[in-house]
N, C-alpha and C positions, 0 to 999 in steps of 0.2 A: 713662328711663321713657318709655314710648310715649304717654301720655296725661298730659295733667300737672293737679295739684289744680285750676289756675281752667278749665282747658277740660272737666273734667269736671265742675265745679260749677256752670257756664253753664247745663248742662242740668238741674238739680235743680229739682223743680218745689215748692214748700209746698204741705208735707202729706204729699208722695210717700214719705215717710219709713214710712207704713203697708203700701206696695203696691210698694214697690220693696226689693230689696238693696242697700245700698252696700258703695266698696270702701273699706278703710283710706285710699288714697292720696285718696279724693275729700273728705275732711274737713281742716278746719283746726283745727288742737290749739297749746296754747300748747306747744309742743315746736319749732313751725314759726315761732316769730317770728324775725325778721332782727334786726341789731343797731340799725340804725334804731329798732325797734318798742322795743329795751329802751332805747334813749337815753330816748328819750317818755317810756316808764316813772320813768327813773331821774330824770329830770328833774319828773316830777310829786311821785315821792316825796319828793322832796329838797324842793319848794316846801309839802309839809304838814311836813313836820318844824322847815323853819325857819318858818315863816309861821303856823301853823295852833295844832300841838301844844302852844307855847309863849302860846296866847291861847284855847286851850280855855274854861279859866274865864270872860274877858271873855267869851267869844260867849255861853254859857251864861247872862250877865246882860244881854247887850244892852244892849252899852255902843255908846253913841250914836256915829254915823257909821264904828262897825270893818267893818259885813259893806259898806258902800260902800268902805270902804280896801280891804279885804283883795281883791274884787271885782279891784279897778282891776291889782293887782301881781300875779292870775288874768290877766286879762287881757293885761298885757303877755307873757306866756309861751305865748298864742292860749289860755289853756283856756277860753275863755268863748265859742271862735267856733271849735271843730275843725269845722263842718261849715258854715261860712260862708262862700261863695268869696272867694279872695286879691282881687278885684277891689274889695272891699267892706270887706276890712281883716278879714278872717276868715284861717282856717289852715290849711283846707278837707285834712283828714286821711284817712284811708280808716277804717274803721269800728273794723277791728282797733285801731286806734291809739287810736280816741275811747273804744272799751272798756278800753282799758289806764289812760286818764285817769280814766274813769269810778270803775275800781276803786279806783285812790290817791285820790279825793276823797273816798269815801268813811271815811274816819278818823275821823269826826265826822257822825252823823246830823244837826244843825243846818246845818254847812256844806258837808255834801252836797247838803242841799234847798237850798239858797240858791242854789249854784252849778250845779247840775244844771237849776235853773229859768231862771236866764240863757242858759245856754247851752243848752236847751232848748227850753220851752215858750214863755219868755219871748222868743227871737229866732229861731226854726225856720218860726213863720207867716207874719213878714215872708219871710224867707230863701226859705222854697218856695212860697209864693202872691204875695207883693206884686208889686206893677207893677217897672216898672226905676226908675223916680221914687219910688217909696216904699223901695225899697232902697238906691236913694243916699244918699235923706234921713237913715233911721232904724239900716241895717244896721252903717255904720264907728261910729256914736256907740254902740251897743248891743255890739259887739262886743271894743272898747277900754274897756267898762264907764262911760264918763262917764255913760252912760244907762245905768238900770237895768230892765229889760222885765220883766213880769206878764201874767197869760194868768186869763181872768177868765170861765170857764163855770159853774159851780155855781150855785145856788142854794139857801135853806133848803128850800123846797119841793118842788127838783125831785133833787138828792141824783143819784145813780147812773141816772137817766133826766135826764139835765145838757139834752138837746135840746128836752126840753119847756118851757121856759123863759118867766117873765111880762115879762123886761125888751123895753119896745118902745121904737121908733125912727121915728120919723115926720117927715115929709119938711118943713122949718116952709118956710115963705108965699115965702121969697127965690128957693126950688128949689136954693140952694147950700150947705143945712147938715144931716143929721138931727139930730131932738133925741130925746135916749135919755134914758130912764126905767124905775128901776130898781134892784134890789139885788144883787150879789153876793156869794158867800158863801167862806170859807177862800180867799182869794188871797195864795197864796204869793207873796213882796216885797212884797205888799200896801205896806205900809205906807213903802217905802223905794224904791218904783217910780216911771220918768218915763216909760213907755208902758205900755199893757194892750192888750192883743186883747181885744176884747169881746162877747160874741154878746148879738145882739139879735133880734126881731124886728120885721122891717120892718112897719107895719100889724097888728101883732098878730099876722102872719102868716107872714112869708117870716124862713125864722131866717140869720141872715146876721152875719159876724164885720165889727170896725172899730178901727179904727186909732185910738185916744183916750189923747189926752195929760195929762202931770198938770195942768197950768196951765191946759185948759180950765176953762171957769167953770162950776160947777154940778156937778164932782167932785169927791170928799171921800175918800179910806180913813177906815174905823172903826176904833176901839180895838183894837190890840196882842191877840188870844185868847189867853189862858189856858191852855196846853195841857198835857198829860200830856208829851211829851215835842218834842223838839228845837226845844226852847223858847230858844235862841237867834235861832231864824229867822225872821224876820218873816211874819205870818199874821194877815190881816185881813180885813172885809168892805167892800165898794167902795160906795158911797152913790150913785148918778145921779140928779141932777135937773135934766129941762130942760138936759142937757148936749149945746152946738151944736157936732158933730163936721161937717166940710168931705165933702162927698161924695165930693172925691180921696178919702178916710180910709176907702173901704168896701175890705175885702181880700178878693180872691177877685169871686165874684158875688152878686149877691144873692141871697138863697132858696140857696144852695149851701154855707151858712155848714159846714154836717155834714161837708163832705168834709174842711175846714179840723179841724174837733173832733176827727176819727174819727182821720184819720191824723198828727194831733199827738200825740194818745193811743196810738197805734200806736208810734211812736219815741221815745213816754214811757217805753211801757212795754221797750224793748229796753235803752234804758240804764239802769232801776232794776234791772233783770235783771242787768244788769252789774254794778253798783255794788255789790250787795248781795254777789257772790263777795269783792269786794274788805271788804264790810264783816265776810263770814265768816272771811276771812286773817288780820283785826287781831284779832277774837276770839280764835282759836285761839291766835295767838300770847302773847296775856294770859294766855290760860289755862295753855299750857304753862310759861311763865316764873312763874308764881305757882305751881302745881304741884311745878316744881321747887325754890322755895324754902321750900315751908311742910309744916312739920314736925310729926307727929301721931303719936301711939303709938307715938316713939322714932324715928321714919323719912320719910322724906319721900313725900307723898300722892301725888309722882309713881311710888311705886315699886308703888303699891295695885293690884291688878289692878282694883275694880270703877271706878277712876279711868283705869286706860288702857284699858278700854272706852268709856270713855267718849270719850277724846283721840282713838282709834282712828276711830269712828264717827264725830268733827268730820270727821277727816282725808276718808274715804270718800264725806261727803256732798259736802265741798266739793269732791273730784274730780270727780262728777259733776256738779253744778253748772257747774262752769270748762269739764269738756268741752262742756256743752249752749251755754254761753255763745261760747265760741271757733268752735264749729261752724255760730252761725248768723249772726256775723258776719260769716264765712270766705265764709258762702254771698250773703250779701250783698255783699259786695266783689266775690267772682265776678262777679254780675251787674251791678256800677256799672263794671264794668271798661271802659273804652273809651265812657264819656259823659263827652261835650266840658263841660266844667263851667259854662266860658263860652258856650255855645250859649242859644239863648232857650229850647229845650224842653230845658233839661236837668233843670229841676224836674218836670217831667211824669214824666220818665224815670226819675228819683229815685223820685219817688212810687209809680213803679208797681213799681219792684223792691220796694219796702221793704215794699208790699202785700203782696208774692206770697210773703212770710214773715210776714205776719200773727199765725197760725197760733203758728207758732215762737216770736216776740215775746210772745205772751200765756202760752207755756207755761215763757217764760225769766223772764216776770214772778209767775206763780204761785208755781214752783217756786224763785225766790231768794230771793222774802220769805216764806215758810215754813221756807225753810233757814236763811234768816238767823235766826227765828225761834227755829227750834228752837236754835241756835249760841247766841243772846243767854241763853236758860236754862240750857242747859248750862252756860253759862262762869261765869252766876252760884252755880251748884250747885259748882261745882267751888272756887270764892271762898269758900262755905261764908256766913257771917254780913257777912262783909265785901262780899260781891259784892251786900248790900242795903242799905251804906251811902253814902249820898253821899260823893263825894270819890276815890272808884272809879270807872274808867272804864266797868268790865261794866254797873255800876247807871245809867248814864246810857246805855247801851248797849241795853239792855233797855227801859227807856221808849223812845227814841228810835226803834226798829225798828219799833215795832206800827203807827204809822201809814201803812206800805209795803204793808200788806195791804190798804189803802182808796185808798190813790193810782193815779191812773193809772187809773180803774175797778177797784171791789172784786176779790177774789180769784174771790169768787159770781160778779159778770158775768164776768168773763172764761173763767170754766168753761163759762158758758153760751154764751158766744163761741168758743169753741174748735170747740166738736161744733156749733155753727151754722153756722159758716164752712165745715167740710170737709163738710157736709149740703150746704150751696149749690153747693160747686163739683163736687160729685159729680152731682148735680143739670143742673148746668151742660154737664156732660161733660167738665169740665177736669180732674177728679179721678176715676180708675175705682174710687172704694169700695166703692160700692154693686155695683157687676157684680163682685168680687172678694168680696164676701158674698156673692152669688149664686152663685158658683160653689163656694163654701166648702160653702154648706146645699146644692146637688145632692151636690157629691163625700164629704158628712158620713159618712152610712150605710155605706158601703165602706171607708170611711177607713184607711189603712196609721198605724202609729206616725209620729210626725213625723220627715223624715228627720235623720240624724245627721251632722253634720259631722267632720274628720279627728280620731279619736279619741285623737290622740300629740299632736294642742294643747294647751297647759295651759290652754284657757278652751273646751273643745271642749263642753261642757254648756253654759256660760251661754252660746256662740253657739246651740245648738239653742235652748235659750229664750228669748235674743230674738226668732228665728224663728216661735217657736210663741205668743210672744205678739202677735206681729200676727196670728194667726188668732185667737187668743183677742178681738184688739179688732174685727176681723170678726165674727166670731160674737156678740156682745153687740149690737154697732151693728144687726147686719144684722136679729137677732129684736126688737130695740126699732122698727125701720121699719117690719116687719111686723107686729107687734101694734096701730103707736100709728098710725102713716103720719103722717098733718098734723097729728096732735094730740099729735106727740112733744115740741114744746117746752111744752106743759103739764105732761108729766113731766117737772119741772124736776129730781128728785131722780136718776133715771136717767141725762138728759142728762149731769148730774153724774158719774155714774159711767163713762160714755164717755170723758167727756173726761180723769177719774182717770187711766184706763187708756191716753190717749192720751197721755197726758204721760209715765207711765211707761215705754212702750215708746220714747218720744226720749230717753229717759235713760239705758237700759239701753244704749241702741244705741251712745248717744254714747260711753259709756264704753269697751266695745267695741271699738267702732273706733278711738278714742286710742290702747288698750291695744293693742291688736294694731298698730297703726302703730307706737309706742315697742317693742313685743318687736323689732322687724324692724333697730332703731338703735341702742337705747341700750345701756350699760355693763349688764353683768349683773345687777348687784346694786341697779341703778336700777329695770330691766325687771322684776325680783322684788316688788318694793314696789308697782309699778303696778298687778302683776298680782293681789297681797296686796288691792289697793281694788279693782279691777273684780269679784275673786270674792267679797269681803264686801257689796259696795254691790248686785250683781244678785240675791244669793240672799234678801237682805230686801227687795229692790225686786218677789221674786216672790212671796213671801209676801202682801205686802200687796196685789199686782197680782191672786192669786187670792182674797184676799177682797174684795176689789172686784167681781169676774166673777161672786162668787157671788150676793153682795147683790142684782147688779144683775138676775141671771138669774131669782132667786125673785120678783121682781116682777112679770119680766117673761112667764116664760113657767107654766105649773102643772103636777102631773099627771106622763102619761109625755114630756111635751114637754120638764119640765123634768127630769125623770130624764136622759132622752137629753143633755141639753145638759149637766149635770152628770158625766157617765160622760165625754164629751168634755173637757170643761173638766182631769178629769183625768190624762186621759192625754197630754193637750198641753203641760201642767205637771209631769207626772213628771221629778221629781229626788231625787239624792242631796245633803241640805246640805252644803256643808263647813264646816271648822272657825272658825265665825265668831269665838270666841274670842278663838282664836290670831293668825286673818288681823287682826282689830283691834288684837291685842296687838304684832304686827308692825309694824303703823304706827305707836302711839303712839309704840313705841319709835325708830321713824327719827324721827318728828317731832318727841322728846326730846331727842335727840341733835344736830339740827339748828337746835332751836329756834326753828322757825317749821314751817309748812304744807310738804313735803319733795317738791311739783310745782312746774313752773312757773315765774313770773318770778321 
């Protein structure tokens, strides 16, 4: 191959995914992992099965000191430090890898949040802001779990606007300590934490994060909260008073505390995106095992068709998922490729790739805890009366999912995020969206059919429509600018529907391009099954893509403006369905027979 996946994915820019074509060869699909990447894997699963599965219950009651045990023997296997450098007693993984962890943590929504926040939010801000003397100090104890880290931005008040923040920090009389005052609110390890990051502001004023330890004086965790689900995990409110943190303890700069928030929240949100494929694999696979065993009107409910519709549809969504997920990993690793780890600016470096999929990260974060979502009802549906009794894993499955649509910024911001972000860098000039809707509305009126791709592919329709739905996300974007111009994020319902639509087309794409890389290698009968999900999962992914275009078009535009844009809308959407039935019924059945999820690791 003349061009190989990371030197072609060096150049992929976030976002570009609206205004460019990719080639099969320039994505990364779990088809491409190495045997390294499945050791990782096999190795994580093995530590939930013996570790985890058999204390389910205990976690579930939070019984005193297990999520620090279980923590510490995480730890010794690096899952508590894969993006920590080796220098600092971390396992420093390529992303790929940390998403393979990601997913096997997932087995338990309680001690996915536990562990996803240590090795997360809890030790990511020392790791990529702290000094080299703050990373000595805190990074090997945080990473080997004898410490356990907490990450402390919320507030009651300020909720999903987290930067507006009352807690302050004021410089007392010696000039060697701030004293912070203040509440925070839902801190996850709350209550079984020996560091916090904690934003304050300086003066009332400058919001700026600090390094604060338990044993300072004048900190307290609140009461254990009560929650609807993954109620194993420790989730508390953090109490400051008059608490004297040492001025070394400021992380980052001061007044610059947002950059620490913003892009914590950014690699929040990339490994709950992860996690949540791996939470939709254990579903399916409950589902299918209970399916197969449970017997109704003489026969087994696995053999029901409105049940392997059902199976079928897990299967389809979770492929798409796994592809969006592996593909913006992939492109991530791309660009970390060749940063010295141990260099002083290698966190700079970091930070600015994992930016430059921003983007990506918010739409891997929407799209896997809705899927996971939607996977947690289904499986209970499929359970039947059992699947809403305690004592079932789908029932604690189901509680425990819902609070992924709020973590990490709600699912709302991040939609709002999405179409803000590609608005700015178009804006910018780093993105040509907006001149690529410009030339969409000149070239409108004359406009040929979309063209057609080699008509002897067996996905030679859904590549024309993912093609034609990146005009379709042009064309919506481009008459929302023109109608609204600066007063487009007021239409927050709209923004909504861009960003709908912008996610959809990374989905459809993703699958796509998997699918036609696996037609190109795999065993025949492998290749069939792939191509059984890409053509069930794009032809409802277009459905719902044009009612999206629709919604958004009637608000947007009236009259014969929106005639015209409707006349288009359908002609760039014309298709033949195919047999989504059967293509689902094809699945369940491999995934019957297989008895788990029939992609992948």
């Amino acid at each position: 191959m003349a061009q190989t996946m990371a030197d072609a994915a060096q150049r992929i820019k976030g976002g570009s995914f609206l205004v460019e074509s990719r080639a099969p060869h320039e994505v990364f699909t779990p088809e491409d992992l190495t045997e390294e990447h499945r050791l990782i894997a096999q190795t994580a699963q093995e530590f939930i099965e013996k570790e985890i599965v058999p204390r389910l219950g205990e976690i579930e009651e939070k019984k005193p000191g297990l999520l620090r045990e279980l923590l510490k023997k995480a730890a010794e296997l690096g899952f508590c430090s894969t993006d920590v450098p080796q220098r600092f007693g971390g396992l420093e993984i390529d992303k790929i890898s940390s998403t393979l962890v990601a997913e096997e943590m997932a087995r338990d929504g309680a001690w996915a949040t536990t562990i996803g926040a240590q090795a997360g939010i809890g030790i990511l801000p020392i790791t990529f802001f702290g000094t080299e003397e703050q990373k000595a100090k805190y990074l090997p104890k945080l990473a080997s779990a004898e410490w356990i880290g907490a990450y402390s931005l919320s507030e009651a008040t300020s909720a999903s606007d987290a930067l507006h923040c009352k807690t302050r920090a004021t410089l007392a009389p010696d000039g060697k300590h701030y004293l912070l005052n203040g509440t925070k609110m839902w801190v996850t390890n709350g209550g079984i934490a020996d560091v916090y990051t904690v934003f304050a502001r300086v003066d009332g004023e400058k919001f700026t994060a600090f390094i604060v330890e338990r044993t300072f004086a004048g900190l307290a965790p609140g009461a254990e909260e009560h929650k609807m689900g993954i109620r194993g995990s420790s989730t508390t409110p953090l109490n400051l008073e008059n608490v004297p943190v040492p001025v070394e303890n400021v992380l980052g700069e001061i007044g610059k505390g947002h950059l620490i928030a913003l892009n914590i929240l950014n690699m929040g949100r990339h490994r709950l995106g992860a996690g949540c494929v791996g939470g939709c694999k254990y579903l399916l696979a409950d589902a299918l095992k209970w399916a197969k065993e449970r017997e109704a009107f003489g026969g087994k409910i696995a053999d029901f068709g409105i049940i392997k519709e059902k199976l079928g549809e897990m299967v389809a969504q979770i492929y798409a998922l796994e592809s969006m997920s592996y593909r913006t990993s992939g492109m991530i690793d791309a660009v970390l490729k060749g940063i010295d780890r141990g260099a002083a600016t290698a966190s700079k470096q970091i930070l600015e790739a994992l930016e430059e999929y921003a983007v990506e990260c918010s739409i891997l974060k929407v799209m896997g805890t809705e899927t996971l979502d939607f996977m947690a009802d289904e499986a209970v549906q499929i359970f039947g009366g059992y699947g809403f009794c305690q004592g079932y894993g789908v029932e604690r499955a189901y509680r425990d999912q819902r609070v992924n649509r709020i973590f990490e910024g709600t699912n709302e911001i991040n939609r709002l995020l999405i179409t803000n972000m590609l608005m700015k860098r178009s804006m910018k000039g780093q993105l040509p969206l907006m001149a690529a809707a410009q030339k969409l509305a000149d070239d409108i009126l004359g406009m040929a059919p979309p063209d057609e791709t080699d008509g002897d592919s067996p996905l030679a329709e859904e590549a024309n429509l993912v093609q034609s739905a990146k005009k379709v996300v042009l064309l919506v974007a481009g008459s929302a600018v023109q109608r609204y111009m600066q007063a487009l994020e007021h239409e927050q319902e709209v923004v909504g529907v861009i960003s709908n639509l912008v996610m959809d087309v990374y989905a459809v794409e993703s699958v796509l391009l998997r699918t036609l890389k696996m037609t190109a290698s795999s065993p025949a009968d492998g290749a069939a099954v792939a191509i059984a999900a890409a053509r069930a999962y794009i032809s409802e992914a277009a459905d719902h893509f044009e009612t999206e275009a629709r919604r958004g078009l009637a608000r947007i535009a009236e009259g014969d403006t929106l005639r015209t844009d409707l006349s288009v809308l359908r002609r760039f959407l014309k298709r033949t369905p195919p047999d989504s039935i059967g293509l689902k019924r094809q699945l369940a059945d491999r995934a019957l027979e297989m008895g788990r999820y029939p992609f992948g690791v």
